[in-house]
N, C-alpha and C positions, 0 to 999 in steps of 0.2 A: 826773757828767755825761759821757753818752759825747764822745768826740772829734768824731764828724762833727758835732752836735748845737753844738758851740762854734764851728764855721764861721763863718762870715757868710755871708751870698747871694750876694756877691760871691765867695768864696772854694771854697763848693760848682760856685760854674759852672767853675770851670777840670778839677773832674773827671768831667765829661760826655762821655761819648763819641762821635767823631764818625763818621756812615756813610762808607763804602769806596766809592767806582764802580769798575766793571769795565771795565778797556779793554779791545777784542777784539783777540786778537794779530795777523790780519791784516785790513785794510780795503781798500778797493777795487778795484783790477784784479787783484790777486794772488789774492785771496779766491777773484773768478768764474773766473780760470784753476785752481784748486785743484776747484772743482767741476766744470766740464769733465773734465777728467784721473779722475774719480772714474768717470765716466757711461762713459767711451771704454774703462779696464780692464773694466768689468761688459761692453759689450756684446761685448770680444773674449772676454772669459771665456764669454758665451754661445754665441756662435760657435764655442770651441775645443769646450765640449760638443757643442753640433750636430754637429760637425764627426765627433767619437767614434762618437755613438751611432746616425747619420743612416745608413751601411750597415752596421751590424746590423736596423736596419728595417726596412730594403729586402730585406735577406737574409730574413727573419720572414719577410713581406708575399708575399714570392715563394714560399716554403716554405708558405704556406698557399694561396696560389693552388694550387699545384705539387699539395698533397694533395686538392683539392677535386678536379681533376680527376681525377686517381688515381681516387678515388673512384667517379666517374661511369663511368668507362671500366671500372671492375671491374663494375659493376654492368651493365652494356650488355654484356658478354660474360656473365655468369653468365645472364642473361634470352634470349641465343641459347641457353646452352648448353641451358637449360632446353626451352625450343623444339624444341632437333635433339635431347634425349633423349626426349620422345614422339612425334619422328616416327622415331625408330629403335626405338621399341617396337612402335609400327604396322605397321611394314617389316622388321619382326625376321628372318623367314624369309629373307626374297631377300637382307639385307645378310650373316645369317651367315654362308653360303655363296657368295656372289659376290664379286669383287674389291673394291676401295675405290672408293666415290661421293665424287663433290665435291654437297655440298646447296647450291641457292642459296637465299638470304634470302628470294626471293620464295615458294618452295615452304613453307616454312614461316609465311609471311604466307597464302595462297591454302588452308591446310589449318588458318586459325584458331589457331595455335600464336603465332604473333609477331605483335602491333599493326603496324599499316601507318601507314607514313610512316616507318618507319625508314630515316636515312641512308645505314647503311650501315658508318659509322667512326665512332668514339669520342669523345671528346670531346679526344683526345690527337692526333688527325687521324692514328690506325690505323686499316684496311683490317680489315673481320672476315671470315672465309672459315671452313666447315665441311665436316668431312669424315668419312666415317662407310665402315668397312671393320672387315674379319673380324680377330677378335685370332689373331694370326701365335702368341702365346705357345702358346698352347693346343688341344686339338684342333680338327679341323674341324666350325665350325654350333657352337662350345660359348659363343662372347660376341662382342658388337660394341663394336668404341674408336672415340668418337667425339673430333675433337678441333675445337676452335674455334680456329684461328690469328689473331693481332694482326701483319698485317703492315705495313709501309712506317711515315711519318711520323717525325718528329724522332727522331733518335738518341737512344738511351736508353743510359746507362751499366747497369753491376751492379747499381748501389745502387738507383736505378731501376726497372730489372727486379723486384729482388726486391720492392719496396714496392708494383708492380701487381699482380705475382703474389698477393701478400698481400691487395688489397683484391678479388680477384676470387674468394677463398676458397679451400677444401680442394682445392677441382680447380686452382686455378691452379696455373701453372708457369712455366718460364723456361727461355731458351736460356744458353749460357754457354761460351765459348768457350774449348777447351782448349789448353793452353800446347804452341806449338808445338817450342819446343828440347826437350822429351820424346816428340818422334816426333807430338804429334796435329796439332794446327792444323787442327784441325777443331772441330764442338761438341758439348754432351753438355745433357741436358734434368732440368731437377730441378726437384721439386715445391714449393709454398711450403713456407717453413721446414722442407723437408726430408721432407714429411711423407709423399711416394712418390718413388721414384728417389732417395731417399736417399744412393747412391753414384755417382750420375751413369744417364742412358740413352741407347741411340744416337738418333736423331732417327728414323733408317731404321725401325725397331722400328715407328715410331706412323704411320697413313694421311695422305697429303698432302705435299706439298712443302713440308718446312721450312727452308729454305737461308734467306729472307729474314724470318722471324719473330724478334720478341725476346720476346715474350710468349705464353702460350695457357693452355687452358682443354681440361682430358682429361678425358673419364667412361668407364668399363667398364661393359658390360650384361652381365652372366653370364645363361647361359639361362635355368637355374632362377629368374630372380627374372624375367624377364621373360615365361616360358609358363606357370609353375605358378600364379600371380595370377590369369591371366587364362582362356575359355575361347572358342575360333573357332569362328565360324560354319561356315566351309569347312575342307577339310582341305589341312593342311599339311605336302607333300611333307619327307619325311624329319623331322617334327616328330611321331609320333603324340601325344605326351602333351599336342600344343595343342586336342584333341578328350576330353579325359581330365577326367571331373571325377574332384577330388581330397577328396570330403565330400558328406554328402547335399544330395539337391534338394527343395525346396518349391515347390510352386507353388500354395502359399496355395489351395488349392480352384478351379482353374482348371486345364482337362482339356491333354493332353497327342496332340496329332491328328499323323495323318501317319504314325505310326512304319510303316514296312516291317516290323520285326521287332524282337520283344521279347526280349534273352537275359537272365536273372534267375536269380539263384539261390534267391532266395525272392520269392514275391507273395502280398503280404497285399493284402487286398479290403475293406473295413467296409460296402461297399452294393455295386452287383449288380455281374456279371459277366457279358459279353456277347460271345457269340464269335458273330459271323458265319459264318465260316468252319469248317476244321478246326481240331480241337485237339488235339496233341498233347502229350503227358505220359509223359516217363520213368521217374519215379519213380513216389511215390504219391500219390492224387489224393484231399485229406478236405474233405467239403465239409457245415457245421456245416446249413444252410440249402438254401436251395433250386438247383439246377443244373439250367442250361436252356440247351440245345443244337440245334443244327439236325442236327447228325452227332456220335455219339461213337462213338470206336473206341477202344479199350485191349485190349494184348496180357497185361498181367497182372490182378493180383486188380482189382477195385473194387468198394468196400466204403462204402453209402451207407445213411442211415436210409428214405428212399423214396425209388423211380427211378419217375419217371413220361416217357416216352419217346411225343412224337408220331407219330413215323415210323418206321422201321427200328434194332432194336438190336443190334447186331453185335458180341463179345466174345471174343475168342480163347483169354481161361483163365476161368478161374473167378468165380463173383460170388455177392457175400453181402452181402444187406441184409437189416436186421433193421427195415427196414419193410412198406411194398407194393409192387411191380412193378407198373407200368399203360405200357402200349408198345401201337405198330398189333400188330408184328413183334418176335418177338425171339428169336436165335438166338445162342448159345453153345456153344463147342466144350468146357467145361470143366463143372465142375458149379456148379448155379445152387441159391443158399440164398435163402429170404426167408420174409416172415411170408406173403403174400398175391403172389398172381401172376393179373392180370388180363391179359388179349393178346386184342386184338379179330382179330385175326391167328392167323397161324401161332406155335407155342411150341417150341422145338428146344432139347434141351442133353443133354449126355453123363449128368449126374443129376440129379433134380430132387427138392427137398427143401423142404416147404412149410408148415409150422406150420400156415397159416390154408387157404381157398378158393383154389380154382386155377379161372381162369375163362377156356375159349380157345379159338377154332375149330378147332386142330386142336394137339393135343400129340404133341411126339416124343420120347423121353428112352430109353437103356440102362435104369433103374430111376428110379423116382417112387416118392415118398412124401409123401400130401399128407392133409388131412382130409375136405377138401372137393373132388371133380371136377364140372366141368362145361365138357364138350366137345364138340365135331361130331365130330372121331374123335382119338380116343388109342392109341398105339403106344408099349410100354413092354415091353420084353425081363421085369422086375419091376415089378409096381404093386402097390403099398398105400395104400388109401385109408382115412381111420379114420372117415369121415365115411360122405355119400351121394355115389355117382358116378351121374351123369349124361351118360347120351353118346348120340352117334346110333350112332356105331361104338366098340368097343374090342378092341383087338388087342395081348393081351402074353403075354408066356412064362409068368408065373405072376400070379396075381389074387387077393389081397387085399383084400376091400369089411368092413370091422366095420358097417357100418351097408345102406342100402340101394343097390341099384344099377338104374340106370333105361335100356335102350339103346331106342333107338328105331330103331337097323338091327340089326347082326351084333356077337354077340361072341365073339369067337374068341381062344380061350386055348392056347397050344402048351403050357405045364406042369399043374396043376392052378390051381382055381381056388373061391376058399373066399368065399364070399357070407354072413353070417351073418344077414344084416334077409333084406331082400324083392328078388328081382332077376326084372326083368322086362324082357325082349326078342324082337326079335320072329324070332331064330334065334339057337342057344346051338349053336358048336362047340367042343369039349373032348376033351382026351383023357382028361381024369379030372373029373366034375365030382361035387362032394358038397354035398345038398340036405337041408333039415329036410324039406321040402315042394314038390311041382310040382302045379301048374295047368295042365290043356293040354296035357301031358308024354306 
């Protein structure tokens, strides 16, 4: 029998265990002052953090105010500078050559370049000023420096400066004051980070008074980029190349009026050609189609498939068409080829050489050779005709007819004259004449 099991009831109770209470170590007034003293370290521990971190926020807080403005104020100079660089593109002429202008803000408000209501100053409470003159670096009329000064308001440190220059872009820049125990004590002008004037510049060098600037805003217009883009209407003293196109023109099938004078080194045509006036032509003249003139003069060849001439044709050398001739008039000092030669007119040329019919009130030529005559009177030192001639008069040195000949006045031959058809007139002078047969004789 185990042991506990021999107990008695009475003897099991003595090894019963009894529960424990917890006293609290401390109780009443000491307790609540212990809690006090807990509350009072937490809120100076809060306080010594505030106390830390409270002006580095300020510092933050101010630093981002600081950069918004920045900001602003680059942007309010880059939108001038923007503004005085098209209106110094417009006044290209007069500023590259003239002294240095002061622009004011309104001029470029009043010429649509800058929104109106502008203040005037930045958002940094600077003064904007613009000034636009000839670049001293380079020849005379070769570029225009324009520059946008930030004057007056709060003093600006370095640091300063260069962080407007920066938010005002590639053009911005900055003044910066050279050390005067090395002789300057004066300032010298550099670009954001460096990026022109890299080794400093005089201030003198750029248009405008910079004595009171800490900031500004420079562009260079080289000529080339600003007359070769563009082409003027008027001409621009000592600029030809602003009147200079640089590549063909189109004008989309819309004519081209007014010109005084055409110079061209070639004209091509695809539809008509229309001279009022005279025309003259140096060179040589090929014309596929048809040519229609009121006057044509040429002192050398002109060489056309058919010349049909209303009026008067006047030609000082030679002409060869291997079409027709149809003229009132026409007279030539050189010798005249063609297939066919109509002239309701008089006909004049030093030789006349005619494949087809020759048809003309009156022909005058050193030697003819045609097929066909038919004229009121012909005068030809040589005539050969292979055809039938027809005349009222004929008068040449020597005569020629393979076929028949018809005069209705006089024909009078100074050399011999060989008729082989049928020749009938109504008086035959010759000094040799040889006949199959005369009628009348």
């Amino acid at each position: 029998m185990p042991l506990i099991a021999g107990l008695s009831a009475r003897g099991r109770g003595r090894f019963r265990r009894r529960p424990t209470r917890r006293v609290a170590p401390f109780r009443g007034p000491l307790r609540r002052r212990l809690r006090r003293g807990n509350m009072l370290l937490g809120a100076l521990a809060a306080l010594a953090l505030a106390a830390l971190t409270l002006p580095r926020g300020v510092a933050m807080l101010q630093e981002q105010t600081d950069r918004q403005l920045r900001i602003v104020s680059g942007s309010q100079a880059s939108a001038v500078l923007v503004a005085a660089d098209a209106y110094a593109k417009a006044h290209f002429p007069t500023l590259a050559v003239g002294s240095e202008v002061a622009i004011p803000l309104a001029d470029l408000v009043d010429e649509g370049l800058l929104r109106a209501g502008l203040s005037g100053q930045t958002a940094l409470g600077q003064s904007i000023a613009v000034t636009a003159g000839a670049d001293a670096s380079g020849p005379a009329g070769g570029a225009v420096t324009i520059v946008v000064a930030l004057t007056g308001g709060p003093p600006l440190g370095l640091t300063d400066r260069v962080k407007l220059a920066a938010a005002i872009g590639e053009a911005g820049g900055y003044l910066r004051q050279t050390d005067a125990a090395s002789g300057g004590g004066g300032s010298e002008v550099y670009g954001a980070f460096h990026g022109w004037c890299s080794d400093g510049c005089d201030p003198a060098d750029l248009p405008g008074d910079l004595s009171t600037t800490q900031v500004l805003a420079v562009e260079r217009l080289p000529r080339q980029s600003v007359l070769e883009p563009y082409l003027y209407r008027v001409a621009v003293p000592g600029f030809p190349e602003a009147n200079r196109m640089s590549t063909d023109l189109d004008l989309d099938g819309f004519d081209l009026t007014g010109a005084g004078r055409l110079d061209a080194g070639d004209v091509a045509v695809s539809g008509s050609l229309s001279v009022a006036g005279d025309a003259s032509i140096g060179g040589a003249l090929s014309v596929t189609g048809t040519l229609s003139a009121g006057e044509l003069q040429a002192s050398g060849p002109v060489t056309v498939d058919d010349l049909a001439v209303e009026g008067t044709a006047t030609l000082a050398g030679p002409v060869a068409v291997s079409g027709l001739i149809s003229a009132d008039s026409l007279s030539t000092s050189g010798d005249l080829q063609a297939a066919g030669l109509t002239v309701e007119g008089s006909a004049s040329a030093a030789a006349l050489s005619v494949a087809g019919p020759v048809a003309a009130s009156s022909l005058s030529a050193s030697s003819a050779e045609v097929t066909d005559l038919v004229a009121g009177s012909a005068t030809a030192s040589s005539l050969e005709v292979s055809g039938t001639a027809t005349a009222v008069q004929l008068d040449s040195g020597d005569a020629s007819i393979a076929g028949n000949a018809s005069l209705g006045g006089n024909l009078a031959v100074g050399g011999g004259a060989a008729v082989t058809g049928t020749l009938q007139a109504g008086a035959v002078g010759a000094d040799s004449l040889v006949v199959g047969s005369c009628t009348g004789c």
